[in-house]
DSSP file (Angstrom, degrees, kcal/mol; ACC not computed):
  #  RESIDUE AA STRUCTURE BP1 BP2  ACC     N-H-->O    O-->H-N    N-H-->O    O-->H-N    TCO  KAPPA ALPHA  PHI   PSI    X-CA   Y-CA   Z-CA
    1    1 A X              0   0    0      0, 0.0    59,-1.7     0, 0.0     2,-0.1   0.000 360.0 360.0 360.0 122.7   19.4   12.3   64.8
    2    2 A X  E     +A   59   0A   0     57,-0.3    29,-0.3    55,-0.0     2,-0.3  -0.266 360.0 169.9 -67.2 158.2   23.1   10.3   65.8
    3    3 A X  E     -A   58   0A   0     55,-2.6    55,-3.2    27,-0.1     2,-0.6  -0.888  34.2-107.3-156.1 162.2   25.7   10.7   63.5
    4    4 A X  E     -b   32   0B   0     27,-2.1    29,-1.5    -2,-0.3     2,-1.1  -0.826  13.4-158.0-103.9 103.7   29.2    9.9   63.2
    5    5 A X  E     -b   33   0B   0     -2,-0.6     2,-0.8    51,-0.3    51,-0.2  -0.555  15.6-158.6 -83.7 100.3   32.1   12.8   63.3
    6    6 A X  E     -b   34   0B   0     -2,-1.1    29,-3.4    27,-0.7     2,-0.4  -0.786  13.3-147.6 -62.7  96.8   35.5   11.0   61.3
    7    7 A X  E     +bC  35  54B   0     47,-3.0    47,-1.2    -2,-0.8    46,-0.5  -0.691  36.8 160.5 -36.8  99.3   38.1   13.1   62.8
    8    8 A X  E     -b   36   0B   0     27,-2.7    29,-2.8    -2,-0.4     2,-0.6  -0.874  35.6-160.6-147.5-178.6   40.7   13.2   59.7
    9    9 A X    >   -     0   0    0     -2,-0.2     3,-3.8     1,-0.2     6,-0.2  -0.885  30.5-125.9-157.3 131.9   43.6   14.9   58.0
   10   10 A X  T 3  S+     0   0    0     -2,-0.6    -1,-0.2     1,-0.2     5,-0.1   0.848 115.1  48.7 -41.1 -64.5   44.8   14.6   54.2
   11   11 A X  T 3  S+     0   0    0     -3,-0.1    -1,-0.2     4,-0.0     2,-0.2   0.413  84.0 107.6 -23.0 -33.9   48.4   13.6   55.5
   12   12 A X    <   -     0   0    0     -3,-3.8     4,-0.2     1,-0.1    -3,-0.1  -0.498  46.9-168.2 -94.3 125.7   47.3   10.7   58.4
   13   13 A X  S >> S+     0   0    0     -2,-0.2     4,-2.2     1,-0.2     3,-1.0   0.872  93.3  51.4 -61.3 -46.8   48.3    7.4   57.1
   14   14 A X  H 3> S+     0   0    0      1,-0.2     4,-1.2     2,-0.2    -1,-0.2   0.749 103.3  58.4 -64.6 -16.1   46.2    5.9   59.7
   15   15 A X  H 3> S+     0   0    0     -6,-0.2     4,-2.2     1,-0.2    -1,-0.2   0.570 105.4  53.3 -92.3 -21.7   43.1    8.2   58.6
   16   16 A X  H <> S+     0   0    0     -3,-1.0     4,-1.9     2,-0.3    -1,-0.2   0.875 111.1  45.8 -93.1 -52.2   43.4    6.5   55.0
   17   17 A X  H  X S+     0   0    0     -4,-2.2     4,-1.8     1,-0.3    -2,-0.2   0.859 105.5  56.0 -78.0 -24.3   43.2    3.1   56.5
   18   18 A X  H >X S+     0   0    0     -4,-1.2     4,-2.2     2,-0.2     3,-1.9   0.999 104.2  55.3 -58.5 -71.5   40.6    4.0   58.6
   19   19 A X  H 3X S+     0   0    0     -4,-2.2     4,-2.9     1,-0.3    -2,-0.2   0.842 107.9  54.7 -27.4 -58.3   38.4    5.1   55.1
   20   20 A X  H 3X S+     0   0    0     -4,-1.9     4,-2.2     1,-0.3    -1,-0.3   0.874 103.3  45.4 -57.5 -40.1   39.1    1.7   53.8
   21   21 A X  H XX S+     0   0    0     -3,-1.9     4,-2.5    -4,-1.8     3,-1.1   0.985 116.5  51.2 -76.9 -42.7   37.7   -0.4   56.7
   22   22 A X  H >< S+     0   0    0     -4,-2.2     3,-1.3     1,-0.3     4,-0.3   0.862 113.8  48.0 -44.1 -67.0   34.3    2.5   56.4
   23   23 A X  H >< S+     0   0    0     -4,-2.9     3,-1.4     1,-0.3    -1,-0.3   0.640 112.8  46.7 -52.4 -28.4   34.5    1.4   52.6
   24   24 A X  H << S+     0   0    0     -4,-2.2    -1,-0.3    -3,-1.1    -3,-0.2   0.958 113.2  47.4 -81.6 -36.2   34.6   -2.7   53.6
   25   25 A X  T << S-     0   0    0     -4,-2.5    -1,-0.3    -3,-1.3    -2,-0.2   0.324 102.1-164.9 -84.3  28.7   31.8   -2.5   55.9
   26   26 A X    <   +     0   0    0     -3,-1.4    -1,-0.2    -4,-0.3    -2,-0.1  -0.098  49.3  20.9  55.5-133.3   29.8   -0.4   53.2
   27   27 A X  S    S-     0   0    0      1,-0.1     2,-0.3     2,-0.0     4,-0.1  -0.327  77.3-143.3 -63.2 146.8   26.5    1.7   54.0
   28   28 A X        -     0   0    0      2,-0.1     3,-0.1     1,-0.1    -1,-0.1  -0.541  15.6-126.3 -99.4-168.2   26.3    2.5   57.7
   29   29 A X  S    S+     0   0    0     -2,-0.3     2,-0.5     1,-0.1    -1,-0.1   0.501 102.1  40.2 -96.1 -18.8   23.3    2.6   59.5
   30   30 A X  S    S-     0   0    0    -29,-0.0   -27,-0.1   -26,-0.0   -26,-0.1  -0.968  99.4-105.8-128.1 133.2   24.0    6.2   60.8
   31   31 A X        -     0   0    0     -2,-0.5   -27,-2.1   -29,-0.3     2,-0.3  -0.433  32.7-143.9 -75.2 158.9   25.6    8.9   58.2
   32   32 A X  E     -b    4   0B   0    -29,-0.2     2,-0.7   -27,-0.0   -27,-0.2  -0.935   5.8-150.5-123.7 131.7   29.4    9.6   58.9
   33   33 A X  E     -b    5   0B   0    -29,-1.5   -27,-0.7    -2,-0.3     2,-0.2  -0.957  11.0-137.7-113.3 109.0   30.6   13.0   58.4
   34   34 A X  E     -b    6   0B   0     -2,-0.7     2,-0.5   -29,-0.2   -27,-0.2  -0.497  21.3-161.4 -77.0 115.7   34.2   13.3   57.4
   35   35 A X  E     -b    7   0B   0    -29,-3.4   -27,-2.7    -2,-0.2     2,-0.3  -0.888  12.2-156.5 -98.7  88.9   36.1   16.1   59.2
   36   36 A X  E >>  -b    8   0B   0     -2,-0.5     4,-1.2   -29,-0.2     3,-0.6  -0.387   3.9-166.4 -44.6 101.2   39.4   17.8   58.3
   37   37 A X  T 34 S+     0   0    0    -29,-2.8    -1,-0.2    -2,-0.3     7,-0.2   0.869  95.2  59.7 -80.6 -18.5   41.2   19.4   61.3
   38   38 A X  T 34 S+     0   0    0    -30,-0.6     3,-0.3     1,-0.2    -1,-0.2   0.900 119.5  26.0 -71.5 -37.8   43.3   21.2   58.6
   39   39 A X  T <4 S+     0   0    0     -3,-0.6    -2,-0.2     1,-0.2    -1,-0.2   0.404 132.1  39.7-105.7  -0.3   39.9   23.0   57.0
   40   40 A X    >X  +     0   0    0     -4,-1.2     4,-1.4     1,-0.1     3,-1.2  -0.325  64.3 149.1-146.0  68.9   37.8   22.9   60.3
   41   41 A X  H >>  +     0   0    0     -3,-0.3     4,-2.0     1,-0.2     3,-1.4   0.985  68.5  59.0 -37.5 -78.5   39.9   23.7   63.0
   42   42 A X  H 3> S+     0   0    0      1,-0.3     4,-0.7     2,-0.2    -1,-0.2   0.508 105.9  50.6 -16.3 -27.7   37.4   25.3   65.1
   43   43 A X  H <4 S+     0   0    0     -3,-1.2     4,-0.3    -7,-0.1    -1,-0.3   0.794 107.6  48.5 -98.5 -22.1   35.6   22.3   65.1
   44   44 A X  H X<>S+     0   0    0     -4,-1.4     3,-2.0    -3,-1.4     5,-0.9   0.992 111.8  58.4 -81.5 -78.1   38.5   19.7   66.2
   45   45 A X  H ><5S+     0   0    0     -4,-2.0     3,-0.9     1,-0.2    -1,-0.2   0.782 102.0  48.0 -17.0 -68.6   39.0   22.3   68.7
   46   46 A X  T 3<5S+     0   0    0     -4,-0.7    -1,-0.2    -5,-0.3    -2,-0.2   0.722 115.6  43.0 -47.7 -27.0   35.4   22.1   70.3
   47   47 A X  T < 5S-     0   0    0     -3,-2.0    -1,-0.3    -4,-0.3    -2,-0.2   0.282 110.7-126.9-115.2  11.0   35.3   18.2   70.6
   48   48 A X  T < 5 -     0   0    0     -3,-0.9     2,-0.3    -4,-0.4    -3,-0.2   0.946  40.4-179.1  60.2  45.8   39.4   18.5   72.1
   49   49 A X      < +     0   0    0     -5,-0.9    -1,-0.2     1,-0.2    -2,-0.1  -0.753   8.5 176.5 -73.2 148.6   40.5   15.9   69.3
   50   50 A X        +     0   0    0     -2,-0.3     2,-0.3     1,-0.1    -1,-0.2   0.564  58.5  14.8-119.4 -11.8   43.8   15.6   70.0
   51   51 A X  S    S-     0   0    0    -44,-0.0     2,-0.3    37,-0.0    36,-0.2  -0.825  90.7 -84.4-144.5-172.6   45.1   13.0   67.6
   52   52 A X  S    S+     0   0    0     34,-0.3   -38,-0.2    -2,-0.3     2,-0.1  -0.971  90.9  40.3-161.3 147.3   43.2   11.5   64.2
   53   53 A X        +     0   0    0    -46,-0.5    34,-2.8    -2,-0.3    35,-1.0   0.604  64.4 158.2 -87.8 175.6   41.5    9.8   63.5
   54   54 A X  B     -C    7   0B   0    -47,-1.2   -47,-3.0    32,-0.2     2,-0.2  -0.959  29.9-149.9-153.9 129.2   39.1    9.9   65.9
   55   55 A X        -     0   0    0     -2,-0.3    29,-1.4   -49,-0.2     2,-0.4  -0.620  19.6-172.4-110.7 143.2   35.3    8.7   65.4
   56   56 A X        -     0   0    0    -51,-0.2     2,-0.4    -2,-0.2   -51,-0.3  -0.836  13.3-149.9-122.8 167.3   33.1   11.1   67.9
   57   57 A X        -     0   0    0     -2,-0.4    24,-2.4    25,-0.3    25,-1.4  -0.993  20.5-168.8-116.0 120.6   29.5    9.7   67.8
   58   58 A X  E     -A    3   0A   0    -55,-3.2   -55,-2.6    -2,-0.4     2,-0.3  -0.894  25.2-144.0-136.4 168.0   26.7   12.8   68.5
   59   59 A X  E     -A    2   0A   0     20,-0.4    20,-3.7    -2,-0.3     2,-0.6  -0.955  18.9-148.3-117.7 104.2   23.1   13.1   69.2
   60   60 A X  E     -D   78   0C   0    -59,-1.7     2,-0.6    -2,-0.3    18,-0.2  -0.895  19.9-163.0 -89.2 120.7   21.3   16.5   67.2
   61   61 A X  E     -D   77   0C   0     16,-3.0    16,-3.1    -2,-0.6     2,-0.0  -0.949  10.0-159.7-111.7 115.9   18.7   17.5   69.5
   62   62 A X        -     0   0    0     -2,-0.6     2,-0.1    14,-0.2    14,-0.1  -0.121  14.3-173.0 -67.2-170.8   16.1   19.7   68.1
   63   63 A X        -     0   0    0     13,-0.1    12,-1.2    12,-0.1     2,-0.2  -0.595  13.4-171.9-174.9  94.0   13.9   21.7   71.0
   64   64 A X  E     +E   74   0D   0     10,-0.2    10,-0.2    -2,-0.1     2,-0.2  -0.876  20.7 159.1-102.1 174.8   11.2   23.7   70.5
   65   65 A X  E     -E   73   0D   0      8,-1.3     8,-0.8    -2,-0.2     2,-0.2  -0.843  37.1-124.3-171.1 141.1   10.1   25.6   73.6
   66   66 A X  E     -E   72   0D   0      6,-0.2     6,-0.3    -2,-0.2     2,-0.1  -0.704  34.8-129.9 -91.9 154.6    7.9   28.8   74.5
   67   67 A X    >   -     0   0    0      4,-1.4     3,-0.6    -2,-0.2    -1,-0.1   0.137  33.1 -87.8 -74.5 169.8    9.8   31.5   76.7
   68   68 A X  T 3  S+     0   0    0      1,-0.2    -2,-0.0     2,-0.1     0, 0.0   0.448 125.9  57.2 -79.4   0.1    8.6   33.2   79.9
   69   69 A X  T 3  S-     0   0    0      2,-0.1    -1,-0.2     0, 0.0     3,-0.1  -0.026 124.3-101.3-113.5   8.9    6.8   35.9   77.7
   70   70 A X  S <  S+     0   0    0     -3,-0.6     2,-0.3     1,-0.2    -2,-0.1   0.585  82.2 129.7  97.2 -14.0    4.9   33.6   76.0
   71   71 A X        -     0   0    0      1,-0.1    -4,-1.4    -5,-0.0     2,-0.2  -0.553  51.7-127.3 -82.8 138.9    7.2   33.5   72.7
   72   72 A X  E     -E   66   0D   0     -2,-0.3     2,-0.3    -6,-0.3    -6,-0.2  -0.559  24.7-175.6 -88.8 163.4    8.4   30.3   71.2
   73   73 A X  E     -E   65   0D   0     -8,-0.8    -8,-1.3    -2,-0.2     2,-0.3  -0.849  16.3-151.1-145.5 165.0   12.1   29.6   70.3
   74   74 A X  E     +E   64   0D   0     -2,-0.3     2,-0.3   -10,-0.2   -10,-0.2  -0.885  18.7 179.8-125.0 171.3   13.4   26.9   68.7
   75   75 A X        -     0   0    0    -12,-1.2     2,-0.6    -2,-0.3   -12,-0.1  -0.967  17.7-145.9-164.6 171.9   17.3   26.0   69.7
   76   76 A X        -     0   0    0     -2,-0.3     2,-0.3   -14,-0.1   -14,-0.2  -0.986  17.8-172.1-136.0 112.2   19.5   22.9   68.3
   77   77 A X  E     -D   61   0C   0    -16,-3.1   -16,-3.0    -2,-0.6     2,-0.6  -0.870  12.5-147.9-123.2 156.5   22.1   21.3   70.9
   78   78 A X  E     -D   60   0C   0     -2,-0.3     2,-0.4   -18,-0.2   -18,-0.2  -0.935  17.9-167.8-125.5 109.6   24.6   18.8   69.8
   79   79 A X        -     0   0    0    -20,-3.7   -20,-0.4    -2,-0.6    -2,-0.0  -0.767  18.2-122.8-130.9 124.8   25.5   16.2   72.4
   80   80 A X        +     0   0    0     -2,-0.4   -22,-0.3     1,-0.2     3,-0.1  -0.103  25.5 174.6 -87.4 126.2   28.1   13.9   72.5
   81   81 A X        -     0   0    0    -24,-2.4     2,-0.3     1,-0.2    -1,-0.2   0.908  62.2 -23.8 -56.6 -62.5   27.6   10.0   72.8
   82   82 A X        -     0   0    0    -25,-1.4   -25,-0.3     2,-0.0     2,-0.2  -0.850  51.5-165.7-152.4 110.3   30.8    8.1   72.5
   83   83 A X        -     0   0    0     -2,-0.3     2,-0.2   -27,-0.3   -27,-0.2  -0.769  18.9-123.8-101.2 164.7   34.1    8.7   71.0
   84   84 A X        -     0   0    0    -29,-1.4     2,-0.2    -2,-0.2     4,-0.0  -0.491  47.2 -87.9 -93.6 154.0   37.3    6.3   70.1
   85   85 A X    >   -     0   0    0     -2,-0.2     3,-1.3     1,-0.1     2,-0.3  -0.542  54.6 -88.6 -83.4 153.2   40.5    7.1   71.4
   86   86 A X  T 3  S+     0   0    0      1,-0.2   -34,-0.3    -2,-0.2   -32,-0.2  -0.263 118.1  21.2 -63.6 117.5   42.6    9.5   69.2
   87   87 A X  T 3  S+     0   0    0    -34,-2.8     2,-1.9    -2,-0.3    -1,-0.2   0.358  83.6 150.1 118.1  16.4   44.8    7.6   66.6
   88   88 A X    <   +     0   0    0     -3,-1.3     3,-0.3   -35,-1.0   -35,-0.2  -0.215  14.0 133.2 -64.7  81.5   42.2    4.6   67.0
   89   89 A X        +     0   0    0     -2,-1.9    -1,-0.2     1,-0.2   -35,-0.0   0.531  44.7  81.2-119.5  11.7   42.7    3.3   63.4
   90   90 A X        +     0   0    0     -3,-0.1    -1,-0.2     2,-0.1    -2,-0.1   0.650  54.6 128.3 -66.5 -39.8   43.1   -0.5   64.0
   91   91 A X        -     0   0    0     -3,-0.3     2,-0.5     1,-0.1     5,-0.1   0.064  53.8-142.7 -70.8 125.8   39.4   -1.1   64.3
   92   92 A X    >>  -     0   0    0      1,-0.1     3,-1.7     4,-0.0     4,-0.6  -0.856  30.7 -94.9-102.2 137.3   38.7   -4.1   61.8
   93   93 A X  H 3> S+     0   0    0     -2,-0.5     4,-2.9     1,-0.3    -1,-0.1   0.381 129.6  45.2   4.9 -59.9   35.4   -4.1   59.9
   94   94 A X  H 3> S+     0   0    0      1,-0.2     4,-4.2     2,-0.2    -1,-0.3   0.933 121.4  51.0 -81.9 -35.2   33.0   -6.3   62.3
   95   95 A X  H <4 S+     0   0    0     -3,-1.7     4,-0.4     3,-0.2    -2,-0.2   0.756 110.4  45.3 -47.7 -22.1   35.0   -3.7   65.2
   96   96 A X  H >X>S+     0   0    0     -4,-0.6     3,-1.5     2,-0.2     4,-1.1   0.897 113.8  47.2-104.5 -62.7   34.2   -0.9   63.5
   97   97 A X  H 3X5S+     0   0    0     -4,-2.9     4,-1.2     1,-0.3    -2,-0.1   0.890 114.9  51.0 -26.7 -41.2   30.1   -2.0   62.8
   98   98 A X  H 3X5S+     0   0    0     -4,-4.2     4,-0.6     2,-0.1    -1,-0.3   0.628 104.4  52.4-104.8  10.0   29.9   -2.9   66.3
   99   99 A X  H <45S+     0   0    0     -3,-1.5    -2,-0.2    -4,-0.4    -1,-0.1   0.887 120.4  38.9 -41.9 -74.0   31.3    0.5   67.5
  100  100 A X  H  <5S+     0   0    0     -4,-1.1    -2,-0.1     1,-0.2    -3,-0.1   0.864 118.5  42.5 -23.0 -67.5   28.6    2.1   65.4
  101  101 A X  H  <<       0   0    0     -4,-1.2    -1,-0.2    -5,-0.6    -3,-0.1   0.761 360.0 360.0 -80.9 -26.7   25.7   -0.2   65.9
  102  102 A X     <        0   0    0     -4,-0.6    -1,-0.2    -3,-0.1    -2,-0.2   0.153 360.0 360.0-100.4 360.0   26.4   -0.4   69.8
């Protein structure tokens, strides 16, 4: 399943303006998960944002798969599509839909 990681921080002006353009183009087509680097450090770490916001686009790949003893596993990998460059907050509605949609 794709989704969209919003790279953001209570503080970033540009991160505010960024909300507003999600809010003009309404419902996406893919759910957007809004990220805090203040409260998920560790996770802004892992994908190297370096400025906000920054939109990452991922792929959740389930797995299931049996072992070399014959046991099944499941495992969950996350892999990254596309991201914007950090402090991209310029993007105007129909840019930001066809970011998304593309």
């Amino acid at each position: 399943m794709k989704k969209v990681l919003k790279f953001e921080a209570d503080w970033c002006g540009p991160c505010k303006k960024l909300s507003r353009t999600f809010e003009l183009i309404g419902e996406q087509p893919i759910p957007v998960e809004r990220v805090n680097i203040d409260l998920a450090q560790e996770t802004a770490i892992y994908y190297g944002i370096k400025s906000v916001p920054t939109l990452v686009m991922v792929e959740e790949i389930h797995e299931k798969y049996v072992d070399f003893d014959g046991k099944p596993g499941e495992t969950n990998q996350v892999k990254e599509i596309k991201r914007t460059k950090g402090g991209e907050s310029k993007m105007t509605p129909e840019q930001l839909r066809e970011w998304i949609n593309d």
